[in-house]
Every structure is written in C-alpha cells, then in structure tokens.
DRENFI-913563 format. One record per atom (N, C-alpha, C, O): x, y, z; residue in three letters; atom name. Coordinates in steps of 0.1 Angstrom, whole numbers, plus 5000, padded with zeros to 4 digits. Layout:
# residues N
SITE    u    v    w resn name
SITE    X    Y    Z  ALA   CA
...
//
This chain:
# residues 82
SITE    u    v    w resn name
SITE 4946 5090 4793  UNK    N
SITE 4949 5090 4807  UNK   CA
SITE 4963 5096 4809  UNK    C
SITE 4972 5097 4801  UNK    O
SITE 4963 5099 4819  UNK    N
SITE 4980 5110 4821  UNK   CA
SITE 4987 5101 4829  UNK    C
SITE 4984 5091 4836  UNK    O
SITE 4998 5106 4826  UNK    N
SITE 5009 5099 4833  UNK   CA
SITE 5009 5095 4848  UNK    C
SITE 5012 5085 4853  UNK    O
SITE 5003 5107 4854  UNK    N
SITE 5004 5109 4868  UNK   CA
SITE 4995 5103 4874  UNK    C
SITE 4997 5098 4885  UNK    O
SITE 4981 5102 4866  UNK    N
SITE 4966 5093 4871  UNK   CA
SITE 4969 5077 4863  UNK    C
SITE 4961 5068 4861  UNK    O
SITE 4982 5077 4859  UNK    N
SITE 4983 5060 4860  UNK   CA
SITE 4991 5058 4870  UNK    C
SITE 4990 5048 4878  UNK    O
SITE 5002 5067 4871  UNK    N
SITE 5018 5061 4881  UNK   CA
SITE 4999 5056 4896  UNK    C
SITE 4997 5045 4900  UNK    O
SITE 4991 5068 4900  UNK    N
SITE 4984 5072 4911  UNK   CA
SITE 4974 5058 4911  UNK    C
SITE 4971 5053 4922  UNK    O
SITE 4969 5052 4900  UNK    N
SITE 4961 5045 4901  UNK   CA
SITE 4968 5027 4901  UNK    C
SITE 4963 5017 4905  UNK    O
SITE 4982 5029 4896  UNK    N
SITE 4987 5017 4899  UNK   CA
SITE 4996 5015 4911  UNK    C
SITE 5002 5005 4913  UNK    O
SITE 4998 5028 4920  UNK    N
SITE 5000 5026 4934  UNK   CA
SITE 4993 5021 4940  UNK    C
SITE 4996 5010 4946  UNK    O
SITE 4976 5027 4940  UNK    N
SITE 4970 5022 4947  UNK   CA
SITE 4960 5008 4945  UNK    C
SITE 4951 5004 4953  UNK    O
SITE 4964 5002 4929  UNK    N
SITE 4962 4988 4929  UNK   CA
SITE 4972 4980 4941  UNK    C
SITE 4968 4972 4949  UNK    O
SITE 4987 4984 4939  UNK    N
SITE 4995 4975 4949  UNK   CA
SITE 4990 4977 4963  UNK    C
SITE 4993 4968 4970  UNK    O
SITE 4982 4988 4970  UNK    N
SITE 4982 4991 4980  UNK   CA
SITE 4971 4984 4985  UNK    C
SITE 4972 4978 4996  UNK    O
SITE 4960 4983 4977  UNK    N
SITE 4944 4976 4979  UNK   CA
SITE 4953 4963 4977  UNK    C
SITE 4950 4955 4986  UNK    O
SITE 4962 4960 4970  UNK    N
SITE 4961 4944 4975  UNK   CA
SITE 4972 4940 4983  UNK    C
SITE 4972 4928 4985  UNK    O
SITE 4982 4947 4989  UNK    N
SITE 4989 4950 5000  UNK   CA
SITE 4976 4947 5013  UNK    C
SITE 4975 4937 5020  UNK    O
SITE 4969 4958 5012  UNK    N
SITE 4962 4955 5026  UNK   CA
SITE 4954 4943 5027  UNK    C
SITE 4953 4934 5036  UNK    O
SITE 4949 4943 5018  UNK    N
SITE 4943 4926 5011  UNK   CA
SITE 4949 4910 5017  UNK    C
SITE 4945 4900 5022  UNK    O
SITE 4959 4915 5014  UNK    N
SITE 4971 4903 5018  UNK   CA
SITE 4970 4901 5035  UNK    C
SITE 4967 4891 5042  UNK    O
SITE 4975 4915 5040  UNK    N
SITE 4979 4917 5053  UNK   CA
SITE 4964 4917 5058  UNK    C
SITE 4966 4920 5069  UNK    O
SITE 4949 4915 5057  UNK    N
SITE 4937 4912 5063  UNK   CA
SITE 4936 4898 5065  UNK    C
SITE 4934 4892 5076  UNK    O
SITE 4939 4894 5054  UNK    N
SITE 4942 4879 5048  UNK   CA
SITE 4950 4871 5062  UNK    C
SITE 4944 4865 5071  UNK    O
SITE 4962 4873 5060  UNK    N
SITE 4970 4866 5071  UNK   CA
SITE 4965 4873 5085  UNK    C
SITE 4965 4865 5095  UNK    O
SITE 4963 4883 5087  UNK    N
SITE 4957 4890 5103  UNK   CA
SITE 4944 4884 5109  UNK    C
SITE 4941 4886 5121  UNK    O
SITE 4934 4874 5098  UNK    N
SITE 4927 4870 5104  UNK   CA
SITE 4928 4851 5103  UNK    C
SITE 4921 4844 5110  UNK    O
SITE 4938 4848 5096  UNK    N
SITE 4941 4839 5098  UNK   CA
SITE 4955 4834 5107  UNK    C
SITE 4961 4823 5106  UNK    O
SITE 4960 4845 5116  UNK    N
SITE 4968 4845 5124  UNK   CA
SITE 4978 4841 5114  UNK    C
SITE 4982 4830 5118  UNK    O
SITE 4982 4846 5104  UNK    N
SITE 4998 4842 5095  UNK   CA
SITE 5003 4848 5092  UNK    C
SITE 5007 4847 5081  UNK    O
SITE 5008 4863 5101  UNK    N
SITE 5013 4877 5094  UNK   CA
SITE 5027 4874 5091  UNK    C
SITE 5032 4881 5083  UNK    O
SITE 5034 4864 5096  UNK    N
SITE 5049 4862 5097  UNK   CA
SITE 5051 4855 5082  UNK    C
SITE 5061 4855 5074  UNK    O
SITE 5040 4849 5082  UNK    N
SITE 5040 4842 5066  UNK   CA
SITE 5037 4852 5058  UNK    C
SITE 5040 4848 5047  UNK    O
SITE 5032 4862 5057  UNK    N
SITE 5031 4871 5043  UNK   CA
SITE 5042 4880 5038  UNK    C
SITE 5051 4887 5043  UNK    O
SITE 5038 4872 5019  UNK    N
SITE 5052 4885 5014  UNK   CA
SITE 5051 4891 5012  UNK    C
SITE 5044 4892 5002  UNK    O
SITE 5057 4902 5019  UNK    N
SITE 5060 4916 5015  UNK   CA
SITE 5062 4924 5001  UNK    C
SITE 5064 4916 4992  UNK    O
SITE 5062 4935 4999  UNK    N
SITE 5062 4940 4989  UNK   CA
SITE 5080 4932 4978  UNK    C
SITE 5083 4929 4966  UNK    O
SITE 5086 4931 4987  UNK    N
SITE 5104 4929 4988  UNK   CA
SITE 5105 4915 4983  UNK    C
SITE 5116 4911 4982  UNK    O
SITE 5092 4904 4978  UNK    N
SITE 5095 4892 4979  UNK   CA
SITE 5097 4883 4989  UNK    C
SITE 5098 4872 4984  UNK    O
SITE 5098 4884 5002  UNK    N
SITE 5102 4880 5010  UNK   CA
SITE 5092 4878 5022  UNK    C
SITE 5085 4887 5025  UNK    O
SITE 5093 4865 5029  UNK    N
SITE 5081 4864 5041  UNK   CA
SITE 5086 4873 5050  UNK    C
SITE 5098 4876 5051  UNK    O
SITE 5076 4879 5057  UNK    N
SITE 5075 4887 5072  UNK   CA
SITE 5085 4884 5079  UNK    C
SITE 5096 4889 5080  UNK    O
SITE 5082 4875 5082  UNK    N
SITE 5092 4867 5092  UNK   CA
SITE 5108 4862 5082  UNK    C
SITE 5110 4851 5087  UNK    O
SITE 5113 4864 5077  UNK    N
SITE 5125 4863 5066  UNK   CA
SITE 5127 4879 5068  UNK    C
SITE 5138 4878 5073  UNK    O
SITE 5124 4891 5068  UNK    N
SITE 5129 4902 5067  UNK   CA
SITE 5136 4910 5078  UNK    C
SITE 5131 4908 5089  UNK    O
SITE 5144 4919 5079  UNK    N
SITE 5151 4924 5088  UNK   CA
SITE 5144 4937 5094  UNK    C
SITE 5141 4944 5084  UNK    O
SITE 5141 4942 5105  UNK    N
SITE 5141 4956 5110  UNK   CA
SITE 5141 4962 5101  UNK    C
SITE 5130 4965 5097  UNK    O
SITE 5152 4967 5095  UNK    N
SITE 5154 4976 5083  UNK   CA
SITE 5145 4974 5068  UNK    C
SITE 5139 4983 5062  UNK    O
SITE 5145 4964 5065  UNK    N
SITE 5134 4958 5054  UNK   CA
SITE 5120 4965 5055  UNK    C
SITE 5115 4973 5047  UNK    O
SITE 5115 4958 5073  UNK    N
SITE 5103 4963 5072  UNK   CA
SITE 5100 4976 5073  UNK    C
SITE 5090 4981 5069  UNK    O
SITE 5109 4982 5079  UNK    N
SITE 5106 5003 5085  UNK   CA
SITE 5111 5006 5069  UNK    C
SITE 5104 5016 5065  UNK    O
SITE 5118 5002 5061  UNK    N
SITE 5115 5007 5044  UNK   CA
SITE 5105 5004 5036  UNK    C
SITE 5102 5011 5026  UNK    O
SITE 5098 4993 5038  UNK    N
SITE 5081 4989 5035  UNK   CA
SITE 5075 4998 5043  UNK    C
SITE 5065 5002 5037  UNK    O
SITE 5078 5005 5055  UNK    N
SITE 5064 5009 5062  UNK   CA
SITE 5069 5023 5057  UNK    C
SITE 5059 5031 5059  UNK    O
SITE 5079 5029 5051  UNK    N
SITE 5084 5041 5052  UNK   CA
SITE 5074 5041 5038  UNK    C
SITE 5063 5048 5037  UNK    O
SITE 5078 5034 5029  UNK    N
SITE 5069 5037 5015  UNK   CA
SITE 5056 5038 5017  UNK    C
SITE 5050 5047 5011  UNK    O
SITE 5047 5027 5026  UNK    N
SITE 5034 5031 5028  UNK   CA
SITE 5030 5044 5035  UNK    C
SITE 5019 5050 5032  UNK    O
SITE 5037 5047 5042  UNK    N
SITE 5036 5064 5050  UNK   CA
SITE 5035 5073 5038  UNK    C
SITE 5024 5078 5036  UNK    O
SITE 5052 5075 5028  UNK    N
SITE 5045 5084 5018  UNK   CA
SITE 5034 5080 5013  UNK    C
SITE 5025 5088 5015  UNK    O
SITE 5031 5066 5006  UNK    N
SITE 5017 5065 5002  UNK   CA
SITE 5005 5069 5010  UNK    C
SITE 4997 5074 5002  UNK    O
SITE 5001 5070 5020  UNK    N
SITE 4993 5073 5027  UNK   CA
SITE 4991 5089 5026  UNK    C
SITE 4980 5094 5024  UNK    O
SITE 5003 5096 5026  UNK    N
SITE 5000 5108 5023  UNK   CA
SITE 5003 5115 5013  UNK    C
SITE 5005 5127 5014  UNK    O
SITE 5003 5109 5000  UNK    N
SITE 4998 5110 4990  UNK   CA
SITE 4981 5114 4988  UNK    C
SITE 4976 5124 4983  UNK    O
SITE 4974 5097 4994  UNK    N
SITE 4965 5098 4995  UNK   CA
SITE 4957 5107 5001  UNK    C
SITE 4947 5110 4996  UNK    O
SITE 4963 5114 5015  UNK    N
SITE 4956 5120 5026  UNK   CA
SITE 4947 5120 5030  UNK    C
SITE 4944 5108 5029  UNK    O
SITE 4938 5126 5036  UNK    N
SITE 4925 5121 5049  UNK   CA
SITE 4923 5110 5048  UNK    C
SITE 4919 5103 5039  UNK    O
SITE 4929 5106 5063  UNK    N
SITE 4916 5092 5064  UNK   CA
SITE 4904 5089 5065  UNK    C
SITE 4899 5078 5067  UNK    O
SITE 4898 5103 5062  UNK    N
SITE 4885 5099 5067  UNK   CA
SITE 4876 5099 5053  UNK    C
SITE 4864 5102 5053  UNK    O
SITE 4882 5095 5040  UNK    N
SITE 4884 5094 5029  UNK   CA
SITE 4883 5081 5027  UNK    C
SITE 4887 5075 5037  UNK    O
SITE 4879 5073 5017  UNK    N
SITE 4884 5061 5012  UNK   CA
SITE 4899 5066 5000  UNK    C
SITE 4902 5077 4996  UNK    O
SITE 4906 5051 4998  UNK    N
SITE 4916 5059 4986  UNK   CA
SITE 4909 5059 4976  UNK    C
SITE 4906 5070 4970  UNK    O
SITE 4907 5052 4974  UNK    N
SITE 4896 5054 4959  UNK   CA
SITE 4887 5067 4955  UNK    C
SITE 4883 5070 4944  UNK    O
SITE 4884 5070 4964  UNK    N
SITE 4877 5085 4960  UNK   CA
SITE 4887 5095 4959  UNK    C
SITE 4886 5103 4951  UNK    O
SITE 4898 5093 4970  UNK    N
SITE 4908 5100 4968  UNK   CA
SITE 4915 5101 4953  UNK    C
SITE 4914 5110 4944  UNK    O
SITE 4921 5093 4953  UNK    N
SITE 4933 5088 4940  UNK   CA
SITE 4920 5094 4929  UNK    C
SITE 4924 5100 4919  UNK    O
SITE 4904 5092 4929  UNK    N
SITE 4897 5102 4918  UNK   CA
SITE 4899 5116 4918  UNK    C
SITE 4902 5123 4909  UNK    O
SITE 4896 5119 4931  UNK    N
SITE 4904 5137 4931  UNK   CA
SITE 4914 5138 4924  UNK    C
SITE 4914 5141 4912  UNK    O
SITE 4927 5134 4933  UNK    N
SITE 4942 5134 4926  UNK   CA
SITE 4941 5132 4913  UNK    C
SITE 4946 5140 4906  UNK    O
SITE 4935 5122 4906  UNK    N
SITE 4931 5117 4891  UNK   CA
SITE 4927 5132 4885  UNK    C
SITE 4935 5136 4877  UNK    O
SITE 4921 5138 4887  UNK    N
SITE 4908 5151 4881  UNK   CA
SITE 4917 5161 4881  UNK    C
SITE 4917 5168 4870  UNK    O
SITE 4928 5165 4892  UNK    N
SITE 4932 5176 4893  UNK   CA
SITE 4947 5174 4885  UNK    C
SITE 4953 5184 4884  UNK    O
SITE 4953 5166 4881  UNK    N
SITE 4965 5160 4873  UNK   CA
SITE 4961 5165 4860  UNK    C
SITE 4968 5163 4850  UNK    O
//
C-alpha cells in the first residue's frame, strides 16, 4: 500500500467517524456536547477553534471532491491513481 493511499484512507477513517459523531449528537440534540477533532467540547471551543476544524474539513472535502460521490468510492479512485 502507498503512502499516499494510507495518509487518504486514514483521513477518511477520522472523517466517517467525525460525521458519525456529529449525526450522533444532531439527532440527540447534543451538538454543544461533542468533541471535536481538538479534544475539546463544542461548546468549550472558541470561534477560531471551530473555523480551523471547519477550515480542515473544507480541504478534506476537496480532496475528496464531487458530492455527488460517496467518499469511499472516491478515496478508491484517489487510491488507484497514487
């Protein structure tokens, strides 16, 4: 396995369980209770905290590109072509 189709496939383990988390508390109304990538509850972090969490998911996101994509099929592309 290559370097590149691990760094790609262990992003998007944190990210599948990133959103995991954040479904988790969104449907149990507890978003302020979830920790963030940073350690820290939602509600515990600063403006700037969370726009550098959302800033890393943005690159991640377009990493991945189309949404009209799952990532997982994606991150196999990116995988194949590495």
């Amino acid at each position: 396995m290559t370097n590149l189709k691990q760094s790609i496939e262990r992003e998007l383990s944190k990210v599948q369980r990133f959103a995991a988390t954040i479904e988790h508390h969104a449907a149990n109304g507890t978003l302020l209770d979830m920790i963030l990538p940073n350690g820290k509850r939602l509600g515990d972090c600063t403006g700037e905290e969370v726009g550098e969490i959302g800033a890393r998911m943005t690159e991640i996101s377009k990493l991945l590109g189309s949404q009209d994509q799952k990532p997982r099929v994606r991150v196999k592309a990116l995988s194949r072509a590495a």
